[in-house]
C-alpha positions in Angstrom: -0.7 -44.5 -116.4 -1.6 -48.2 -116.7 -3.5 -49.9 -114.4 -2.9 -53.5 -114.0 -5.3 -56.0 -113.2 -4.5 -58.4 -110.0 -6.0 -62.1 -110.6 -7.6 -62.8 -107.6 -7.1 -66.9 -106.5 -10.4 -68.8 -107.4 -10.9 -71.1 -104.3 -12.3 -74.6 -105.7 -15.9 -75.0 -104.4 -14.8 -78.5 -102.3 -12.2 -76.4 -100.2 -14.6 -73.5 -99.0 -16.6 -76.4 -98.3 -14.5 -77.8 -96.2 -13.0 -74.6 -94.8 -16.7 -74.4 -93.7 -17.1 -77.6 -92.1 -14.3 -77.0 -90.0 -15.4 -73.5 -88.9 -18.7 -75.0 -87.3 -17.0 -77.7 -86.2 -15.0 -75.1 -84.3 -17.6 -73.1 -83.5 -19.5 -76.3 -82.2 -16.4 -77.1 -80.2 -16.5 -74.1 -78.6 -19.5 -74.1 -77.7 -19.6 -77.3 -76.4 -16.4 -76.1 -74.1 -19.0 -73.1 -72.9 -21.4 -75.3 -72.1 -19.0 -78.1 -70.3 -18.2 -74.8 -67.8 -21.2 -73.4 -67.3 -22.1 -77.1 -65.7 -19.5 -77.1 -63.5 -21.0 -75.7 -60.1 -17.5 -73.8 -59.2 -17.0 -70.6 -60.9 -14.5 -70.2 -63.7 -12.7 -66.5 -64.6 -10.5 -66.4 -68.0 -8.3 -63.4 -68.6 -5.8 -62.5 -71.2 -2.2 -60.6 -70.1 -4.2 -57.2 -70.3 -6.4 -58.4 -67.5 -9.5 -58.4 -70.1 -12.0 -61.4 -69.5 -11.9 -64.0 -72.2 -14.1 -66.3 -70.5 -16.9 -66.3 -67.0 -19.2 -69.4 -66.9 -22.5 -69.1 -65.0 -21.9 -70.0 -61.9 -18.8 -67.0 -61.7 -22.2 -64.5 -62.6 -24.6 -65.7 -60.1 -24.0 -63.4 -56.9 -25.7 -60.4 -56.5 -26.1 -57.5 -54.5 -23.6 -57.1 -51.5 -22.1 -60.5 -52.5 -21.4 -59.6 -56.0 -19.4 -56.9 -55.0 -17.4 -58.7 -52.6 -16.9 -61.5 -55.0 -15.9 -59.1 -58.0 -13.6 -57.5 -55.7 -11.6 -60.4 -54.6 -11.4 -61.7 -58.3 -10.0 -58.3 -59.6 -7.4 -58.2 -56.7 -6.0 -62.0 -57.1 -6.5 -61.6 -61.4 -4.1 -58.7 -61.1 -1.7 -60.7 -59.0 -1.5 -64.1 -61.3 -1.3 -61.9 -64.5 2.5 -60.5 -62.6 3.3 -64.4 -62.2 1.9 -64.5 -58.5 -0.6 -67.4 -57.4 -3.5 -65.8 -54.7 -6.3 -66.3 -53.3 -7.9 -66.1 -50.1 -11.7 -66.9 -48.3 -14.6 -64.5 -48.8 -17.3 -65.1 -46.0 -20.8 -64.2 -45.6 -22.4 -64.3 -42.3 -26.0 -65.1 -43.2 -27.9 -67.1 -42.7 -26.8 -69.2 -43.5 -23.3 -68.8 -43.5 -21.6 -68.8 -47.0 -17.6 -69.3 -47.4 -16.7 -68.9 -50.5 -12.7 -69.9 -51.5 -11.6 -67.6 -54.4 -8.2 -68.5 -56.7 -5.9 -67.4 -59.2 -3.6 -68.9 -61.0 -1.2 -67.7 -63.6 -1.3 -69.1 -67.5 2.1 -69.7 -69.4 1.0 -67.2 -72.1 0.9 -64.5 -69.5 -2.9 -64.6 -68.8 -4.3 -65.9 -65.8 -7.4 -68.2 -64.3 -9.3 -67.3 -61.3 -12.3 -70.0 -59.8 -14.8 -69.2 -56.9 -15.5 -72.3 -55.2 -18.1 -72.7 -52.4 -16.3 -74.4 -49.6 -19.1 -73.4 -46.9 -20.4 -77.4 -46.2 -16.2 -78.2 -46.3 -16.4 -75.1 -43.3 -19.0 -76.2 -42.0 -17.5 -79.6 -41.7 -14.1 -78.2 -40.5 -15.9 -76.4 -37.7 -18.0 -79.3 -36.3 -14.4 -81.4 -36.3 -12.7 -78.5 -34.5 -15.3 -78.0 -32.1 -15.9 -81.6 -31.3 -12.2 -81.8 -30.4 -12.1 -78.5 -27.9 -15.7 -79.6 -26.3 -14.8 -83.3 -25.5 -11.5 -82.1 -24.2 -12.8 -79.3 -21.9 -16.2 -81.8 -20.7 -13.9 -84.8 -20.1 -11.1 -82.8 -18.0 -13.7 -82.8 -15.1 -14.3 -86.6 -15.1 -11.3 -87.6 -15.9 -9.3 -85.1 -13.6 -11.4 -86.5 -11.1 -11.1 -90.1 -11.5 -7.7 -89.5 -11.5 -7.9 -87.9 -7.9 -9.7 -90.8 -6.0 -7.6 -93.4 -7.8 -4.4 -92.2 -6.0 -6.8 -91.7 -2.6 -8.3 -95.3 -3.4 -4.7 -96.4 -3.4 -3.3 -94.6 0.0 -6.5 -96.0 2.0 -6.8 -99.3 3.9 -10.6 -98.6 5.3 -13.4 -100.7 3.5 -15.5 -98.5 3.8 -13.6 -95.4 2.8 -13.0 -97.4 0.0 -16.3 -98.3 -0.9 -17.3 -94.9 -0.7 -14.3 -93.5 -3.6 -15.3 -96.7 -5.5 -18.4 -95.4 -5.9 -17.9 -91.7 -6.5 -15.2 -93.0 -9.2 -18.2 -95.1 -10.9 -20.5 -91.7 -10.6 -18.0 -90.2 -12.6 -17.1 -92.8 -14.9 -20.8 -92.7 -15.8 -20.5 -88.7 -15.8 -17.6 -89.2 -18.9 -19.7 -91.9 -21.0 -23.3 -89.9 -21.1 -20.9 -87.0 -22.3 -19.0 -89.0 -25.2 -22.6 -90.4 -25.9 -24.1 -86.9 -26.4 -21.3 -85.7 -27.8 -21.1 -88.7 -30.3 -25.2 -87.8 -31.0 -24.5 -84.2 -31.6 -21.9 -84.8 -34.0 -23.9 -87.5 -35.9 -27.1 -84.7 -36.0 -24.7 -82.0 -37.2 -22.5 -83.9 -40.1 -26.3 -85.9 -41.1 -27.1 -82.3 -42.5 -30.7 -82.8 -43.9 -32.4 -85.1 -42.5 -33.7 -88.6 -44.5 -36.8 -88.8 -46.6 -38.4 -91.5 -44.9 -42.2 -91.5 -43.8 -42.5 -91.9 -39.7 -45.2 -92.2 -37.7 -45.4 -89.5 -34.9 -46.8 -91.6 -32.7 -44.3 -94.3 -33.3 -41.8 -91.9 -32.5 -43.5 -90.6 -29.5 -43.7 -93.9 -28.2 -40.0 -94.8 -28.9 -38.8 -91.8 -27.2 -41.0 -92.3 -23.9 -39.4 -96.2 -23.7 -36.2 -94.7 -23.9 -37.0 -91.9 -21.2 -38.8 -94.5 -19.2 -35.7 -95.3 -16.7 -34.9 -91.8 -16.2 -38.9 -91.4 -15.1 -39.2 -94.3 -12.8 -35.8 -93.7 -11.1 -37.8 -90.1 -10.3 -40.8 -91.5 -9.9 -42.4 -89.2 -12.5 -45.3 -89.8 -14.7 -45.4 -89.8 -18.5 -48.8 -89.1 -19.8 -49.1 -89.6 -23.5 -51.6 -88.0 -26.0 -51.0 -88.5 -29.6 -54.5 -86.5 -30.8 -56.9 -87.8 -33.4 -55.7 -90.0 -36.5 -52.4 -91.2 -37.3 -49.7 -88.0 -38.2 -46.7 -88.6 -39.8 -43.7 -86.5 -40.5 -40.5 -86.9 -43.5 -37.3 -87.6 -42.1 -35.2 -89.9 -39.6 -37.0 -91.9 -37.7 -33.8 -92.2 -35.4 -33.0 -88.4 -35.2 -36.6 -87.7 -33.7 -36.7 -90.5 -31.6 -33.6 -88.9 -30.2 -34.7 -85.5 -29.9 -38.5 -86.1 -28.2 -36.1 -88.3 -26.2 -33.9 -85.5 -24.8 -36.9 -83.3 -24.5 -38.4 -85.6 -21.6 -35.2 -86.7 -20.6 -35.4 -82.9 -19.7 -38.1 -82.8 -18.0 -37.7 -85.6 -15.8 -34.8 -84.0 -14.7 -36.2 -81.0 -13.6 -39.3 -81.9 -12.5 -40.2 -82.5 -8.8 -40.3 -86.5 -7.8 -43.6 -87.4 -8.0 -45.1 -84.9 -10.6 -46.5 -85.6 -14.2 -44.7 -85.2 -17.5 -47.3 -84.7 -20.5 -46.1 -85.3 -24.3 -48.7 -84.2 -26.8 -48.9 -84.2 -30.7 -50.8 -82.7 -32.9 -51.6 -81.1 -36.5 -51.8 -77.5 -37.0 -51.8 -75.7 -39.6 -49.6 -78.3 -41.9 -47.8 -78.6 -39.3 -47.1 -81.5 -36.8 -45.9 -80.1 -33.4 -44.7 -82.1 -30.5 -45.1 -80.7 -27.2 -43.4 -81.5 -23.7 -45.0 -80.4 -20.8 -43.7 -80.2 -17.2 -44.1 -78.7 -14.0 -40.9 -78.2 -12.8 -38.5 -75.7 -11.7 -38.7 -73.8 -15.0 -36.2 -71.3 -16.6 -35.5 -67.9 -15.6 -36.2 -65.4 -18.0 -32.3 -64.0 -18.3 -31.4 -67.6 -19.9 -34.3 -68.2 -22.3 -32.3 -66.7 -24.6 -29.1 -69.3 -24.4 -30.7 -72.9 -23.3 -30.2 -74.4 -26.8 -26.5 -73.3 -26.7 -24.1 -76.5 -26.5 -23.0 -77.0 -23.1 -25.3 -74.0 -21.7 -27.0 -74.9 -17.8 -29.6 -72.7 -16.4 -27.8 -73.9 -13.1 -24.7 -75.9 -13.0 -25.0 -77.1 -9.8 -28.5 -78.4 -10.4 -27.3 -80.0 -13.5 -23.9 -81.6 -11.7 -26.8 -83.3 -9.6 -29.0 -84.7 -12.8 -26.2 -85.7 -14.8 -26.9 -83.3 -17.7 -24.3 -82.5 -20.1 -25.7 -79.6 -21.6 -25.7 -81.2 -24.8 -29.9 -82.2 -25.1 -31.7 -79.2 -26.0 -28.7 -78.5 -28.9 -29.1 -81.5 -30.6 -33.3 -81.3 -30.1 -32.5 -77.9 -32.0 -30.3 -79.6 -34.6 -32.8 -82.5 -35.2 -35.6 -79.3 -35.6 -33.6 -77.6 -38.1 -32.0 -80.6 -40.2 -36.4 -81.5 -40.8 -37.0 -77.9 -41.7 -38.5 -76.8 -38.7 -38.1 -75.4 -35.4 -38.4 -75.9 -31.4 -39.6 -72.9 -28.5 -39.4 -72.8 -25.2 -42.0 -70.8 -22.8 -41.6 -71.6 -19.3 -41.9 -69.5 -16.0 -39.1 -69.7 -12.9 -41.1 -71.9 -10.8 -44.1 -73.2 -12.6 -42.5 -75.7 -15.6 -41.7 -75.2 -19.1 -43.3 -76.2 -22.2 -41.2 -77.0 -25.1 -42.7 -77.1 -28.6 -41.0 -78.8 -31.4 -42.7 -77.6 -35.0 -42.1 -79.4 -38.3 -43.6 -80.0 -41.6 -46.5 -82.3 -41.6 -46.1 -85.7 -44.2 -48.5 -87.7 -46.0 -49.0 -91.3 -44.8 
């Protein structure tokens, strides 16, 4: 038997050259593409027709535990359903805290494979639920006002006696007043709650302090209550708005005043402890019972609605104090007794002047 030899091609020197130079190039393509979607902050699932993963940038990898799970899940179940020509997705939601919403879809590829992303829509959420509960809470405060108004109007109109009229005129002023505190707390709510963290400005405690007891100063004098101010040794400051704390010390003794006895003292104290700055409003008032300790920083909440119909509170304060707390990475308490007063503390991170 004879064995022929085969001449195996001689490749010129230039041309493996070059078939190298456009190998790395390729290879430095690629992994320039990797990096590009491992920037982007939504995650990115690449699978072929068999459902086997091609590609998953970093921020597709970055769950863990219970969420990973989840997550994996809901990309398995959609990836199945775009590589049989169907577009999916749906929400996966976390409770928290804080509250994660995370939008996960798939979408089928010409060559039969299919691309799933994970997007975190929880500030969009977010965002969505302040809109949606700004609309139902003006609509169900306003109804009273408004439904009112409405009411003397067409008695206003079927009376000839001055001072029957003078008497609706007024109620219907009362109650005009009644619908712009609550479109101005409303309005101040929202603007806390969309503001998310708060800015990163230096302010002066005592500045702020002094700010919010100008603003309160009406509501004190029309009670004839008296706001003692003690601002403690040295100068503290906090980051943050300036505006936002202003307006929550503000509600705090706007509080107070309201439910303090005419005649009694309002004290509003500040101090450093611990590298902390807390802010402390004390009264002597009727206080809260114990059964809605629990609730008072609830939007729209009253300890007594009654009580509150009389003050002309919306119910809005104490949830945008809280708001203003949280957006400056801190907190406010309550302690009070039925009674005896209440003493609200408002705790945030100290600042450097």
């Amino acid at each position: 038997m004879t064995f022929r030899r085969r001449r195996i091609p001689v490749v010129p020197e230039s041309e493996r050259d070059e078939a190298r130079q456009q190998i790395a190039r390729l290879q430095a393509e690629i992994l320039r593409l990797r990096r590009a979607l491992d920037a982007l902050p939504i995650g990115v699932v690449l699978a072929d027709r068999s459902g086997e993963t091609l590609v998953e940038n970093v921020a597709a990898r970055t769950y863990h535990g219970h969420a990973a799970v989840l997550v994996n899940e809901a990309v398995e179940r959609h990836l199945r359903r775009a590589i049989n020509g169907v577009a999916s997705g749906h929400n996966v939601e976390f409770i928290g805290p804080p509250r994660t919403v995370l939008a996960v879809q798939a979408t089928p590829l010409e060559d039969g494979g299919a691309l799933v992303t994970v997007d975190d829509v929880s500030e969009r959420a977010r965002l969505d639920a302040i809109r949606t509960d700004f609309v139902a809470n003006i609509s169900h405060e306003l109804k009273t006002p408004v439904g009112a108004l409405a009411v003397l109007a067409e008695a206003l109109a079927e009376i000839d006696d001055p001072a029957a009229t003078r008497r609706l005129a007024d109620k219907m002023v009362g109650e005009a007043h009644r619908a712009a505190r609550t479109i101005d707390d409303l309005l101040e709510l929202s603007r806390t709650e969309l503001g998310g963290a708060a800015a990163k400005d230096v302010v002066s405690v005592a500045q702020v302090v002094d700010d919010a007891v100008e603003r309160a100063r009406a509501a004190a004098e029309q009670h004839t209550i008296i706001v003692t101010v003690d601002n403690g040794p040295g100068d503290l400051h906090v980051i943050g708005s300036h505006r936002q704390l202003v307006s929550a010390v503000a509600n705090l003794l706007e509080n107070a005043v309201k439910y303090s006895d005419t005649g009694s003292s309002v004290l509003v104290e500040s101090r450093r402890d611990n590298g902390c700055v807390e802010i402390v409003v004390t009264d002597t008032g009727v206080g809260i019972p114990a059964r809605d300790i629990d609730r008072i920083f609830e939007r729209f909440y009253r300890v007594d609605r009654a009580r509150s119909r009389d003050t002309g509170g919306t119910g809005l304060g104490l949830s945008i104090v809280r708001h203003v707390a949280t957006n400056h990475g801190g907190e406010v308490t309550v302690h009070s007794r039925e009674g005896e007063g209440s003493v609200f503390t408002m705790r945030l991170p100290a600042g450097e002047s």
